[in-house]
C-alpha atoms as a printed R data frame, in Angstrom:
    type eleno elety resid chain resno       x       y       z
1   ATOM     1    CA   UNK     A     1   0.000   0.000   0.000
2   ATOM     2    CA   UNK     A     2   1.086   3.354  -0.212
3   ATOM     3    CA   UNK     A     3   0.984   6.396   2.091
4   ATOM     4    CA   UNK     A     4  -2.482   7.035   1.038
5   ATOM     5    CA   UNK     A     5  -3.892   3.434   1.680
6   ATOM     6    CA   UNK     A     6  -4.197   2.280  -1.880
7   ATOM     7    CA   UNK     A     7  -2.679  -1.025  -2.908
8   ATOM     8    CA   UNK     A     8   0.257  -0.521  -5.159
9   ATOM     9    CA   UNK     A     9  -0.168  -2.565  -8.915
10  ATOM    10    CA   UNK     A    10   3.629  -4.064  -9.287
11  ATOM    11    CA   UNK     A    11   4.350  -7.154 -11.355
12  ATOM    12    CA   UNK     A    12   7.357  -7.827  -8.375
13  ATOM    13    CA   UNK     A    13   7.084  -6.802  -5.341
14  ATOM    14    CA   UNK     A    14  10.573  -7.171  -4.135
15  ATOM    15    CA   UNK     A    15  11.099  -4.520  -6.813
16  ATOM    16    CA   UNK     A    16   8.405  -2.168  -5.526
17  ATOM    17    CA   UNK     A    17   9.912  -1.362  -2.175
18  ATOM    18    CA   UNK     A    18  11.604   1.427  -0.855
19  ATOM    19    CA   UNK     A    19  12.539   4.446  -2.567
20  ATOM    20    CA   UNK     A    20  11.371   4.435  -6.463
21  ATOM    21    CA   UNK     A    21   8.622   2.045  -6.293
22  ATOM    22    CA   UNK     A    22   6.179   3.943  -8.356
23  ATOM    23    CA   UNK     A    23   8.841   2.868 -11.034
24  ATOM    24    CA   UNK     A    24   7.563  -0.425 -10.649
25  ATOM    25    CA   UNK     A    25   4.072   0.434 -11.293
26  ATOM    26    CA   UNK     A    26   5.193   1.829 -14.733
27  ATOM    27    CA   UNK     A    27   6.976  -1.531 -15.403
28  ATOM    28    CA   UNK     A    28   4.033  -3.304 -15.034
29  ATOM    29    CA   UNK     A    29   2.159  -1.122 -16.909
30  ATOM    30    CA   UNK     A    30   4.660  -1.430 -20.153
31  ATOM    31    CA   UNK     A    31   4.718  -4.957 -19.728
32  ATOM    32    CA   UNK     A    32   0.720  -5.720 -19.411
33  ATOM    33    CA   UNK     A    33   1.346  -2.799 -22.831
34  ATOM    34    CA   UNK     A    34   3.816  -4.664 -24.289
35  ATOM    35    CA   UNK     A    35   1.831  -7.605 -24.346
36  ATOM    36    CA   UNK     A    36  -1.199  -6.594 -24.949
37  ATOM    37    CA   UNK     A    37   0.196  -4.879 -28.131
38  ATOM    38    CA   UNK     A    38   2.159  -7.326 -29.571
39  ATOM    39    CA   UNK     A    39  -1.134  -9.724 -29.349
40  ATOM    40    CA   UNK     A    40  -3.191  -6.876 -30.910
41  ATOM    41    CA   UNK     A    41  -0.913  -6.548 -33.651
42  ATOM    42    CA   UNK     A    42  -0.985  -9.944 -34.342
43  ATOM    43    CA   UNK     A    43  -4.966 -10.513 -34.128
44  ATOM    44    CA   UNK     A    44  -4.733  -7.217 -36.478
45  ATOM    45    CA   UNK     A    45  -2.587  -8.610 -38.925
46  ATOM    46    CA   UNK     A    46  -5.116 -11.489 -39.090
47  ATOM    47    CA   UNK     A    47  -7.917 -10.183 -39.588
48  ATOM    48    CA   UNK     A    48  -6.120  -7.940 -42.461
49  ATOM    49    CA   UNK     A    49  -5.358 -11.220 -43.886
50  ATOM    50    CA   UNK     A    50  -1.826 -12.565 -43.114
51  ATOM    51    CA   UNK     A    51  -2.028 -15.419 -40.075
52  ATOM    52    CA   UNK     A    52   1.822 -15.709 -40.576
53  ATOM    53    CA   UNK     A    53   3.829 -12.497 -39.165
54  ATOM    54    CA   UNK     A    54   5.183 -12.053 -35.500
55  ATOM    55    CA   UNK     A    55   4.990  -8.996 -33.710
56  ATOM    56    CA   UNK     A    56   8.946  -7.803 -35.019
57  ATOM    57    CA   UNK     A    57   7.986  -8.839 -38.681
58  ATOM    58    CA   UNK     A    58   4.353  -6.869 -38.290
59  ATOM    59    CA   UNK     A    59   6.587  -3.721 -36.807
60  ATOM    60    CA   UNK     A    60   9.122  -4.378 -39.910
61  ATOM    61    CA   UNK     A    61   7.280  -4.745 -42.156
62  ATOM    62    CA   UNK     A    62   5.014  -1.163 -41.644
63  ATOM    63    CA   UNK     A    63   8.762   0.223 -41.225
64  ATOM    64    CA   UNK     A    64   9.452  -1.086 -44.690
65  ATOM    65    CA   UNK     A    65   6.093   0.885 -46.031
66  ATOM    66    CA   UNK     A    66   6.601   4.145 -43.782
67  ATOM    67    CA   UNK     A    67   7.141   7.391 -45.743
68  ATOM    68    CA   UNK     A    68   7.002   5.031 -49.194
69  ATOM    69    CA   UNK     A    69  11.090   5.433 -48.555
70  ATOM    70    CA   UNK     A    70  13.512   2.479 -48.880
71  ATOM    71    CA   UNK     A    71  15.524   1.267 -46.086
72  ATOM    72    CA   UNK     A    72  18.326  -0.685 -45.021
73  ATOM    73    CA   UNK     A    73  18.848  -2.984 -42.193
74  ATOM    74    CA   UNK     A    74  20.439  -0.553 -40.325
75  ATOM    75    CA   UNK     A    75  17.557   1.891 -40.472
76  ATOM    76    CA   UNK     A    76  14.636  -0.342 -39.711
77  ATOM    77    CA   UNK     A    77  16.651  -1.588 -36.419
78  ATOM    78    CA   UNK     A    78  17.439   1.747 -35.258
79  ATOM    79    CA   UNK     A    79  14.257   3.250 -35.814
80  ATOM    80    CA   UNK     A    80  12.647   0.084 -34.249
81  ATOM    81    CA   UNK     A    81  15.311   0.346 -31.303
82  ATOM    82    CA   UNK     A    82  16.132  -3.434 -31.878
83  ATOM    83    CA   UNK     A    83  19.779  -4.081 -30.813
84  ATOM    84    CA   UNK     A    84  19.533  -7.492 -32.603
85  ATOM    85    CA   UNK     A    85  20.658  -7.272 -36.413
86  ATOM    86    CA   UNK     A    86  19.723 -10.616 -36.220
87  ATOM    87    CA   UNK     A    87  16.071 -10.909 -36.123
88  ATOM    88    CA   UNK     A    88  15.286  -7.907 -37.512
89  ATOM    89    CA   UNK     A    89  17.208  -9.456 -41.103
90  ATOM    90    CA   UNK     A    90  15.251 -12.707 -40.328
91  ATOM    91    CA   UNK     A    91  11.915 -10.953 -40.478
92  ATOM    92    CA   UNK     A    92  13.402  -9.171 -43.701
93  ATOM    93    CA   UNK     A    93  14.339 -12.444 -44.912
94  ATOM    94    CA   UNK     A    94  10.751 -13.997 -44.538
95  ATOM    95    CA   UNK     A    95   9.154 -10.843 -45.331
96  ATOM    96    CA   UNK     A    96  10.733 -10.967 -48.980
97  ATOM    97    CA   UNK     A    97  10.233 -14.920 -49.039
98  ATOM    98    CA   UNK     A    98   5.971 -14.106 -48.573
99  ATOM    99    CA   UNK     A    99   6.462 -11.282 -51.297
100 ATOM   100    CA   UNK     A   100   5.751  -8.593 -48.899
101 ATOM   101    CA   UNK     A   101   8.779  -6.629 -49.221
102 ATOM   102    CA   UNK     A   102  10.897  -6.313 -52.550
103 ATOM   103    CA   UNK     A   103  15.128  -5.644 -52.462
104 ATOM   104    CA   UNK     A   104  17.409  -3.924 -54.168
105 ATOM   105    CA   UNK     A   105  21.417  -3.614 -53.564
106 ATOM   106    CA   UNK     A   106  23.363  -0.442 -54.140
107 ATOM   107    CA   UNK     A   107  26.791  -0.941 -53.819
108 ATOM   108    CA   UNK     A   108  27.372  -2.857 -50.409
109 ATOM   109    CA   UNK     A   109  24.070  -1.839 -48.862
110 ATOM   110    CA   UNK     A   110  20.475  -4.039 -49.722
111 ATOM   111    CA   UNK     A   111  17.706  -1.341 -49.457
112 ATOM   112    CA   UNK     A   112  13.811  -2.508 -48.515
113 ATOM   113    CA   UNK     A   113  10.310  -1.217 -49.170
114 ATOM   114    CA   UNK     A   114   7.204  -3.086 -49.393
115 ATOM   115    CA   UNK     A   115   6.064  -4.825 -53.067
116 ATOM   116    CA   UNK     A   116   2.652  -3.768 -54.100
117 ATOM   117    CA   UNK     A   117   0.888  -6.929 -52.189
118 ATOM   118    CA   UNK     A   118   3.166  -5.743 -48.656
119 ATOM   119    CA   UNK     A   119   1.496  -2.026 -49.474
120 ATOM   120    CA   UNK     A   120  -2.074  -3.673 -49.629
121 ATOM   121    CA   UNK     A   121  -1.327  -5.678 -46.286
122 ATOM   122    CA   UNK     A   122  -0.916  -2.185 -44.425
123 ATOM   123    CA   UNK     A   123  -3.437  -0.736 -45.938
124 ATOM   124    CA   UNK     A   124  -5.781  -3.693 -44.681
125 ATOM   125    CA   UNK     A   125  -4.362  -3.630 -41.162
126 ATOM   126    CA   UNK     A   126  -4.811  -0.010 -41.097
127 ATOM   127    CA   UNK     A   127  -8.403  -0.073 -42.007
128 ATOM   128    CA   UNK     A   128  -8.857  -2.763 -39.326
129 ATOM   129    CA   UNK     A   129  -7.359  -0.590 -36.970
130 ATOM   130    CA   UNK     A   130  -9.220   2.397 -37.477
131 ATOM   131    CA   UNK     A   131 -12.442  -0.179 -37.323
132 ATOM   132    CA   UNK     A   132 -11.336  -2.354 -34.261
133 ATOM   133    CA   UNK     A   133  -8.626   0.015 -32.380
134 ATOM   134    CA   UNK     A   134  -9.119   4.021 -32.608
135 ATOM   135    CA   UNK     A   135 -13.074   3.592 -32.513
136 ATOM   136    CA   UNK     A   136 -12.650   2.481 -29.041
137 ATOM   137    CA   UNK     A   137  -9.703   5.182 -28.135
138 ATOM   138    CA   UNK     A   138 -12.233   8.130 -28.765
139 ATOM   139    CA   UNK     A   139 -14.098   6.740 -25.384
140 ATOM   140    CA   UNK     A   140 -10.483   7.601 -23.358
141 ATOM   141    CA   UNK     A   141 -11.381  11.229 -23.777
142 ATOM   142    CA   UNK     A   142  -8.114  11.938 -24.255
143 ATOM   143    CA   UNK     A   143  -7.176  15.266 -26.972
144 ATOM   144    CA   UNK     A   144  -4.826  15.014 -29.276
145 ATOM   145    CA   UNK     A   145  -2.078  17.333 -27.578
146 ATOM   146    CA   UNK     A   146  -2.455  14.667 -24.544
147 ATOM   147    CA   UNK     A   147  -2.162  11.530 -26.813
148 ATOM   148    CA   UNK     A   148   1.090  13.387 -27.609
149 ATOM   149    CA   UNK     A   149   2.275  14.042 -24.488
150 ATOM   150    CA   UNK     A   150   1.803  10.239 -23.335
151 ATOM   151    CA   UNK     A   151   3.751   9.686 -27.074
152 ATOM   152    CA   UNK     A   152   6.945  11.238 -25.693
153 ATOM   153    CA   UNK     A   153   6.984  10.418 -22.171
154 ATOM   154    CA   UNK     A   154   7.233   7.332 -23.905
155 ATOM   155    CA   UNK     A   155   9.984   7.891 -26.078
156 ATOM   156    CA   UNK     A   156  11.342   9.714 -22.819
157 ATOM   157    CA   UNK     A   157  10.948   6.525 -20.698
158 ATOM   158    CA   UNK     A   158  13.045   4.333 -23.139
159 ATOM   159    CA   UNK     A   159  15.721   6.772 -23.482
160 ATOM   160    CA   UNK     A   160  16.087   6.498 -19.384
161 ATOM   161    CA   UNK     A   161  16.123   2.345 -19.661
162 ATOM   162    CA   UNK     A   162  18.387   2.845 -22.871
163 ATOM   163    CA   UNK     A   163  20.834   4.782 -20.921
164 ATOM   164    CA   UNK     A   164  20.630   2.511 -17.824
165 ATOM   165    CA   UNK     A   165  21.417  -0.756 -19.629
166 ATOM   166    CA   UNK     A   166  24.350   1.335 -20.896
167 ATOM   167    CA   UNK     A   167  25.244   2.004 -17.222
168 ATOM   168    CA   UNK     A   168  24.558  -1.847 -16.080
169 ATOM   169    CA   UNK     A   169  26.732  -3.426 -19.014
170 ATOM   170    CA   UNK     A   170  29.649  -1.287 -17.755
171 ATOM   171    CA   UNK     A   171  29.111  -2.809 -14.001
């Protein structure tokens, strides 16, 4: 509980005591978010029409189509913040395999965007979200300008855990 009685929501207690604890309440929150997101994108993607994608190769692959610009690895991870090359050029990989995404290499560097089928896949997903997703979000009551400020607390938030895994890999 806290000093005024109500019950603190914490996915770990032993991490919820002391100084700081209200931290843990945000952890739990991104992680219930986290989860619930990755299994709405998923569900999304499904009823857009493709059964087959993850959560990374749904998040890829509307990288690939964002701004109708191409992209290399390299981009898509850090505008994704995904430290792992690895995954992020297997979802590539299977992305191109489903014809979703075409390639082209200049020089050393392979540059992505979505084919004309990977264009109608977002375009399906996005008319199931705006259906299923930001029908419901009107009922938060929430304005624009505070939908934004949530946005970059956000973006805020991960900079602080980016720069404290920097902190705990130099321990």
């Amino acid at each position: 509980m806290d000093s005024k009685g109500k019950r603190r929501i914490v996915s770990s207690r032993h991490l919820a005591e002391g100084e700081g604890w209200q931290a843990s309440e945000i952890e739990y929150g991104m992680i219930i978010a986290y989860n619930a997101f990755s299994r709405w994108m998923v569900r999304c993607m499904s009823a857009a029409g493709n059964t087959d994608l993850t959560p990374l190769e749904i998040l890829v692959l509307h990288n690939a189509n964002h701004r109708g610009r191409d992209k290399r690895l390299t981009d898509i991870c850090f505008l994704l913040n995904v430290e792992d090359t690895h995954t992020v050029n297997y979802a590539l990989k299977k992305l191109m395999k489903m014809e979703l995404l075409q390639s082209e290499k200049r020089r050393k560097e392979v540059f992505y965007r979505t084919s004309d089928a990977g264009e109608a896949l977002c375009d399906a997903y996005r008319s199931v979200r705006e259906r299923c997703f930001l029908d419901g979000l009107s009922r938060l009551d929430l304005s624009g300008e505070e939908m934004r400020e949530i946005a970059s607390s956000l973006r805020t938030l991960s900079g602080q855990y980016d720069q404290a895994s920097r902190a705990a890999a130099s321990l």
